[in-house]
N, C-alpha and C positions, 0 to 999 in steps of 0.2 A: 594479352595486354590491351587488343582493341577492345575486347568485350569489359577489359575493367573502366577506360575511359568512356565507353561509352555509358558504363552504368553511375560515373559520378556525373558526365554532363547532364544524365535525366535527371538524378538527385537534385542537380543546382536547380534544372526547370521548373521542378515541384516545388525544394523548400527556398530557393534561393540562396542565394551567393553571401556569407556572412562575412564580416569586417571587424576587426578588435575593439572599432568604435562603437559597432554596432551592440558586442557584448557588454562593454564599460558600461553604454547607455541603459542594458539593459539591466546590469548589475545597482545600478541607482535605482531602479523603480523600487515602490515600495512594497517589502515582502508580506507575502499574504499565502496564507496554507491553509488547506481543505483536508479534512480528516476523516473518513467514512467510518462508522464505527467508535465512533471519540466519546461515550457516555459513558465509558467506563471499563476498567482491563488495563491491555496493551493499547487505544485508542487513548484513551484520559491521561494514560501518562505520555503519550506522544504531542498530545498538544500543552499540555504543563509544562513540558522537554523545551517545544519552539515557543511558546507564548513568553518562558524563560531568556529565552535568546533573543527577543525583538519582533518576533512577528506576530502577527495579525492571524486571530484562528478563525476558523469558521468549524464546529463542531456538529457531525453530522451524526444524528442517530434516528433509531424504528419508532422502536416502543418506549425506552427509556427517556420518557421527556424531562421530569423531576434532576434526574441524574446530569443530562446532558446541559441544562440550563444551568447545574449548579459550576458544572466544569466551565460553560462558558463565561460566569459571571467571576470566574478566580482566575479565568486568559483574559477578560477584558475582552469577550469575543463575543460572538452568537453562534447561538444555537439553532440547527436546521432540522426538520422531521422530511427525508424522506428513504421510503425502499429502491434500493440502488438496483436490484432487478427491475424497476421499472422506469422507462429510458423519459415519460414525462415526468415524474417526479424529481430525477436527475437535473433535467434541465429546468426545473424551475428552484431546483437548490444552487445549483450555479446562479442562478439570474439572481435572487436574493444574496449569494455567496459575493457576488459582483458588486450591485448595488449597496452593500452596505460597511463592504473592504476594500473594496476593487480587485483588480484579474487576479487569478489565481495564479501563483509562481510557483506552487509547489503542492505537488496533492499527494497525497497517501491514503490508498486503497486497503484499507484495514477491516470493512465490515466482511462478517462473515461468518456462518453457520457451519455447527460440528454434531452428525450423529454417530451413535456407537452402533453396531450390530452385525450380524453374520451377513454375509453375502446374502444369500438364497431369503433372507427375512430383508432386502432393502425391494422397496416395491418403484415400480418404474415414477412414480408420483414424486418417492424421498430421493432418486437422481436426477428430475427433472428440477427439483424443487434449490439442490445444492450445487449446483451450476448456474441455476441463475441466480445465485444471491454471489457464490463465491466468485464465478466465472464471469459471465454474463454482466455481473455489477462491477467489475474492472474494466469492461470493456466500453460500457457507459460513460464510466467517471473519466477514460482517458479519452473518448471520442470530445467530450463536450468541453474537456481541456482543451483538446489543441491547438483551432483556432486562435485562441489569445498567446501562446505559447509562439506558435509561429509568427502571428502577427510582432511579436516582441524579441522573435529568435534566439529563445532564451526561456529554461523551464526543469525545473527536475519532476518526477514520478517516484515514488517510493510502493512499491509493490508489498505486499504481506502475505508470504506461503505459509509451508510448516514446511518442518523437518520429515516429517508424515509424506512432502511433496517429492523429495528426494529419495527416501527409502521406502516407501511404500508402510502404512501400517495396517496389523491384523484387525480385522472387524472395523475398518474406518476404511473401505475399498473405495466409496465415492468423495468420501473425502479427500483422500489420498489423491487420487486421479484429478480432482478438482485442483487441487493444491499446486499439481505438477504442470495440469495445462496453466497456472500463471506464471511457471515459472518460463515456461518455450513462452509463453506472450513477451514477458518481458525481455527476451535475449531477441524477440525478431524488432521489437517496436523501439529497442536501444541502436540497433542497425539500421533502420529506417531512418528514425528521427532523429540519431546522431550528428545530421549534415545540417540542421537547421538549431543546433544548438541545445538539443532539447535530451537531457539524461532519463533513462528507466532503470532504475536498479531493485531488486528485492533484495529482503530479508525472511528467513527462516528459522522462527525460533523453534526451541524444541519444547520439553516442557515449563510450563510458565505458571506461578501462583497467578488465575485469573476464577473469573467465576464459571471459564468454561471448564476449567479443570478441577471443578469443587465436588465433583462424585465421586472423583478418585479416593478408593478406602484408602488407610491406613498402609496396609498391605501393600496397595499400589504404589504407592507413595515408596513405602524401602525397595521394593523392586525398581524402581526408576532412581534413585539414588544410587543403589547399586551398580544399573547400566551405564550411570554418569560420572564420567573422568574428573569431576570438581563435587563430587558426591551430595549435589541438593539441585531443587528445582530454582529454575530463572523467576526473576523481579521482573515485572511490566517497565520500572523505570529502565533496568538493561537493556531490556528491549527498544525500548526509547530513545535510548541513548545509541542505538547503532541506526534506527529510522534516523535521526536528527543528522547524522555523520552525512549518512547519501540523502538528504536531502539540500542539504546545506553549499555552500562554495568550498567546505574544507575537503569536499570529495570532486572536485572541477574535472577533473581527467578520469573520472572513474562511472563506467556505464556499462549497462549490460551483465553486472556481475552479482552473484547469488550469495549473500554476507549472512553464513549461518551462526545462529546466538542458542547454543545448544549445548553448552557446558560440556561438549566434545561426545553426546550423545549420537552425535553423525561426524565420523573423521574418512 
């Protein structure tokens, strides 16, 4: 019992002592979301999803600039270019994300890179390379959140695994791995930053018509309908539509938890 009190008097140290006033207040600022990966997929339909419901997007992509300016000119949003492994380009997509929305209230970590291949053919370059775009660029996006988070005591996180993260898939082993370290990120940083008002939840879809999943033959395609208990592959808006859920206030008491959109492909 002393070691629990003492571990919430440090918690109040760090994030401080919150007040129901303090949450109302912060429930009036104006919402504004960050979307990594929003130029198209499961990203384009998640800010279509909140740009729908009132908010303010800031749409963040690499390569795709054509694409991502077209999505943010039908959110009423902007469009941002930078690579989320890399922790200056992050912070100067928040600073623009900032100045031209204000704070962020809600981010969603959605960019992220998929290869196929055998174990023993993934070279230490192609693990180095999917940790820090998948890993690595979650850990950026929610560092350079915080501060305004806590300054406002008051913030959701929308994480984006796979089902890959949960069950391991064949010939996707760094993916897989990658996937899973975001899922223990999110279950420790919903524990942490719980006391300061501030939610991390993921989601895990399973397979999903996007254009990472556009190699899949034919073939592949009825073998995964097969393995799935709703017998067809997920829509990027489904997907969307469970990010919007926990990112929103209709999920206020819900943190820390892994909402899989996998047509029962993982039960």
């Amino acid at each position: 019992m002393a070691g629990s009190i003492k571990t919430r008097l440090r918690k109040r140290r760090i994030h401080g002592i919150i007040t129901i006033n303090q949450r109302k207040a912060a429930d009036a600022l104006a919402k504004v979301v960050l979307v990594t990966g929003g130029s198209r997929g499961i990203g384009a339909a998640v800010c279509r999803k909140f740009a729908a419901e009132g908010y303010a997007v800031a749409v963040n992509y690499q390569t795709s600039r054509e694409k991502a300016e077209a999505v943010a000119a039908e959110c009423g949003g902007v469009a941002i270019q930078a690579d989320v492994s890399d922790r200056a380009a992050v912070d100067a997509m928040f600073d623009i994300a900032e100045a031209a929305l204000g704070s962020v209230s809600v981010l969603v970590n959605n960019a992220g890179i998929q290869q196929i291949g055998l174990f023993q053919d993934c070279t230490p370059e192609d693990w180095e390379r999917m940790f820090a775009v998948n890993v690595r660029g979650v850990y950026h996006c929610c560092e350079r959140a915080l501060p305004a988070m806590l300054r406002e005591q008051s913030g959701a996180i929308v994480n984006v695994s796979s089902v890959w993260g949960l069950c391991g898939g064949s010939c996707e082993s760094h993916y897989s791995a990658a996937k899973a370290a975001v899922i223990g990120y999110t279950k420790a940083l919903a524990k942490e930053w719980g006391p300061s008002g501030i939610r991390v939840n993921c989601v895990a879809p399973g397979a999903v018509e996007t254009d990472m999943n556009a190699w899949l033959s034919e073939a592949d395609r009825l073998a995964l309908y097969e393995e799935t208990p709703l017998g067809r592959m997920g829509r990027p808006e489904e997907v969307a539509e469970a990010v919007f859920f926990l990112g929103s206030p209709k999920s206020a008491f819900i943190t820390g938890e892994i909402l899989n959109v996998t047509g029962g492909l993982y039960i």
